[in-house]
C-alpha positions, 0 to 999 in steps of 0.5 A: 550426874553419871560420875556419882553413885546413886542412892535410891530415895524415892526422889531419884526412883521418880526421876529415873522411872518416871510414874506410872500414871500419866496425869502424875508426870511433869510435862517437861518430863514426860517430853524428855523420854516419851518414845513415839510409837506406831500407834502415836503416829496413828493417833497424830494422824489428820483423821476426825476420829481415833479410838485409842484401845489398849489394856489398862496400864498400857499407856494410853492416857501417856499417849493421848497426853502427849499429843495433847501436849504436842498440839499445843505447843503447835498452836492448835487449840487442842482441848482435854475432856475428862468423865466428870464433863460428861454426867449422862443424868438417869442414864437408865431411863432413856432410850439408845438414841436419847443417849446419843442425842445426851452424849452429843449436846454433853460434848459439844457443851464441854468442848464449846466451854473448854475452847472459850477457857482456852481462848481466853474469851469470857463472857455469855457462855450459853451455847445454842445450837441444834443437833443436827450439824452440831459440829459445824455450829460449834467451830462457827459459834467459836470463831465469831467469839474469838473474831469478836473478842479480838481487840482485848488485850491478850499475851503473845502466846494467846494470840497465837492461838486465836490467829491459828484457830480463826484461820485452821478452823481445826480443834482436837479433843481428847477424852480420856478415861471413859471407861472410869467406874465401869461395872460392864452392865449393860447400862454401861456398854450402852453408854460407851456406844452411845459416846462414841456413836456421838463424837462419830455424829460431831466429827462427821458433821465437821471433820475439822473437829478432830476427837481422840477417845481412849478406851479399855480393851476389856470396855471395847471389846464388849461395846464390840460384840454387843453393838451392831453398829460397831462396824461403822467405828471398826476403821477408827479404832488404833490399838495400842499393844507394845513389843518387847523392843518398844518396851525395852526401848521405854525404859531405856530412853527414861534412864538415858534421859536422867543421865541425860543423854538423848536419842535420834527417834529414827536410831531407836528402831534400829538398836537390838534390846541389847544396845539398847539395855546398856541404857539402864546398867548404871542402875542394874547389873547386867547379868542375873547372877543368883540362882542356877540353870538356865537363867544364871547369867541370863542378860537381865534385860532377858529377865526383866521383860520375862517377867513383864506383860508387855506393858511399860507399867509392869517394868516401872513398877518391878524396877521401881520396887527392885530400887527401894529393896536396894535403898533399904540394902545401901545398894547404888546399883540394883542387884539380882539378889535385890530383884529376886526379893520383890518378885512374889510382891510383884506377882501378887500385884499383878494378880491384884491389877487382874481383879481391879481390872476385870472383876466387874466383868467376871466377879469372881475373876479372883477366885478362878486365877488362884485356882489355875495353880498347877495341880499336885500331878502337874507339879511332878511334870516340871515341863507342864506345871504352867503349860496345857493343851487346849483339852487340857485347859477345857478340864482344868476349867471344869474342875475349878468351875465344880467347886466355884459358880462362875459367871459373867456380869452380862449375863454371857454364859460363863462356859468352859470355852468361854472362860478359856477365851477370858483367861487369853483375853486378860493376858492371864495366859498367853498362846504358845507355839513350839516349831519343829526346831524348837522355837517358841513364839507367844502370841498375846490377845492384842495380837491376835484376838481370834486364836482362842475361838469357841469354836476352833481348835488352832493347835497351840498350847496355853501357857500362864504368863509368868508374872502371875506364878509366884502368887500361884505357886509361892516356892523357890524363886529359883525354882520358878525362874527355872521353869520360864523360858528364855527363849 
């Protein structure tokens, strides 16, 4: 396959990308270039309950599918429940505790049912249990049908499955996508506490049932600040945030993986971005070679992971989008030139997945990124366009805060530190610190989530994350490229 040119028809895109959903990838391969993370290894782990939290498109569903994926081919009985399994009826009316006691017996019913289905038994499927030790009742009610139902004819497969369940005794859960819907009222911060305050009950009760639930950062952190509880789940929870090495490191094993090359997991952590860029130059060129300054004829890796927000969704879809431009050119490679025409699209996309994200939090969400653009003083000072100090930021959020009513869904006063603190949160701007030798470091929320405080100024400076610039100031593409740097 490496000695043919190719042609990028969407086909070949899917192939050499991958998606960027997890529920649309083929298992085989999805196998084939899923790179085990730190927070993998922490959601494998043998503890009863895990809290995968992250920014959506960050990957969280592709991990937790994976392990899933593990499990099985292990022969543990591992079990997939999604949002639709888990209905709490007239959710409004019932009190915090009637929603734990309904998010347990939703749970334990879902998982009961689902082992059966997997188990292959058939038959009563009326669960009965009580509340209390629901976790123990479960994986007792499942062993005696599988034990009881063992004489029937089964596939190889399934009776390796049933000999590992009756003698491990363990099950894995994973339940994905919690957070579907979700408007952060106050209902719905509710009933994330009262899920993850129920599956805390069901593993506690059993520690062989072991449940993974995956969740928003934005979701997560709400629940957090608004439940007192929520220490008690603190330890659980595994966040999932990516270096630009892992990025980088994701993008390369897909490529390799088409051409079908494969990598030793523990070589991966050892090559630097630019071993591990020469990955993806069958289909790229190496060096951005249009425009002038400082970024003409920058590695493109250098380029690429610039543009992206540290998630490997970012850097499939600007990949993906670049291959199309080259298809429509008659391209086999993708150029500069190719790359440089989707970035205002790809801009504006990213603005787009901002407000989907967060405007059931903030609803004008919209309204206050268009109005971050620089002002026209801003705009004769090249160097602080993007860039503001923290007074600086407080009174550009003043001034947009005149002319546009902003506020929170819960009610939380929309303040101008507290509006500063959303901005870092989302990742719309990200932390800047210049040291003495001119050094830049950024720092994103996932990273350190104490840095925009409300009541503290730490000295850094705030920078909008350059993905979003060309929405917000639609000029020269050059000219853009120019202000972001390659540090």
């Amino acid at each position: 396959m490496s000695g043919a040119a190719l042609q990028f028809d969407d086909e070949t895109i899917r192939r050499l990308f991958g998606t960027d959903t997890a529920e649309d990838e083929d298992p085989t391969r999805l196998k084939e270039y899923f790179f085990r993370n730190k927070s993998y290894q922490n959601i494998r782990s043998s503890l009863p309950l895990r809290i995968l939290v992250g920014h959506k498109g960050i990957g969280k569903s592709a991990l937790l599918r994976m392990s899933h994926l593990e499990d099985q081919e292990k022969g543990t009985l591992s079990l997939w429940i999604q949002p639709n399994d888990l209905i709490l009826e007239n959710s409004t009316s019932k009190t915090f505790l009637e929603k734990i006691s309904g998010y347990k017996i939703l749970i334990s019913r879902a998982i009961y049912n689902k082992a059966l289905d997997s188990l292959g038994i058939e038959g009563d499927r009326e669960l009965k249990i009580t509340l209390q030790n629901a976790g123990k009742q479960i994986i007792s009610a499942l062993v005696q049908k599988t034990l009881t139902s063992s004489g029937a004819k089964v596939d190889q497969e399934l009776d390796r499955l049933r000999k590992y369940f009756t003698q491990d005794r363990e099950i894995r859960v994973y339940i994905d996508d919690i957070d579907r819907g979700w408007k952060a009222t106050e209902d719905d911060i509710n009933n994330i506490s009262a899920l993850v305050n129920a599956a805390r009950d069901l593993t506690n009760e059993d520690q062989r049932l072991k449940i993974r639930i995956g969740l928003r950062s934005d979701a997560y952190y709400l629940y957090r600040t608004s439940d007192e509880s929520t220490d008690k789940v603190e330890s659980n929870v595994v966040r999932l945030s990516w270096t630009r090495h892992d990025v980088i490191t994701v993008m390369a094993l897909r490529v390799a993986s088409y051409f079908g090359k494969s990598f030793d997991p523990s070589v991966l952590g050892k090559l630097s971005q630019s071993e591990l860029a020469k990955e993806i130059h069958p289909v790229i060129e190496e060096r951005y070679s249009v425009g002038k300054g400082h970024w003409a004829g920058a590695p493109i890796h250098i380029v690429l992971l610039s543009l992206n927000r540290n998630r490997p969704r970012d850097l499939i879809k600007l990949l993906t989008a670049a291959a199309r431009q080259a298809y429509q050119r008659g391209h086999n490679k993708i150029l500069s030139s190719d790359l440089e025409s989707i970035f205002s699209d790809y801009s504006h996309g990213r603005i787009t997945d901002l407000t989907l994200e967060f405007k059931s939090e903030m609803p004008q969400i919209e309204q206050l990124v268009y109005n971050m653009r620089p002002s026209s003083k801003r705009q004769i000072e090249k160097e602080k366009r993007w860039l503001y100090t923290n007074d600086e930021l407080i009174q550009k959020i003043k001034n947009i805060k005149q002319s546009n009513n902003l506020f929170f869904s819960n009610g939380k006063p929309a303040t101008d530190r507290a509006v500063a603190e959303f901005l870092y949160k989302i990742d719309f701007i990200i932390a800047r610190n210049d040291d003495a030798d001119g050094e830049k470091k950024w720092t994103h929320f996932d990273q350190n989530r104490m840095l925009q405080s409300q009541f503290v100024d730490f000295g850094y400076k705030w920078e909008v994350h350059p993905a979003y610039r060309w929405a917000l100031q639609p000029k020269s593409v050059h000219e853009i490229m120019d202000q972001i740097s390659s540090n």
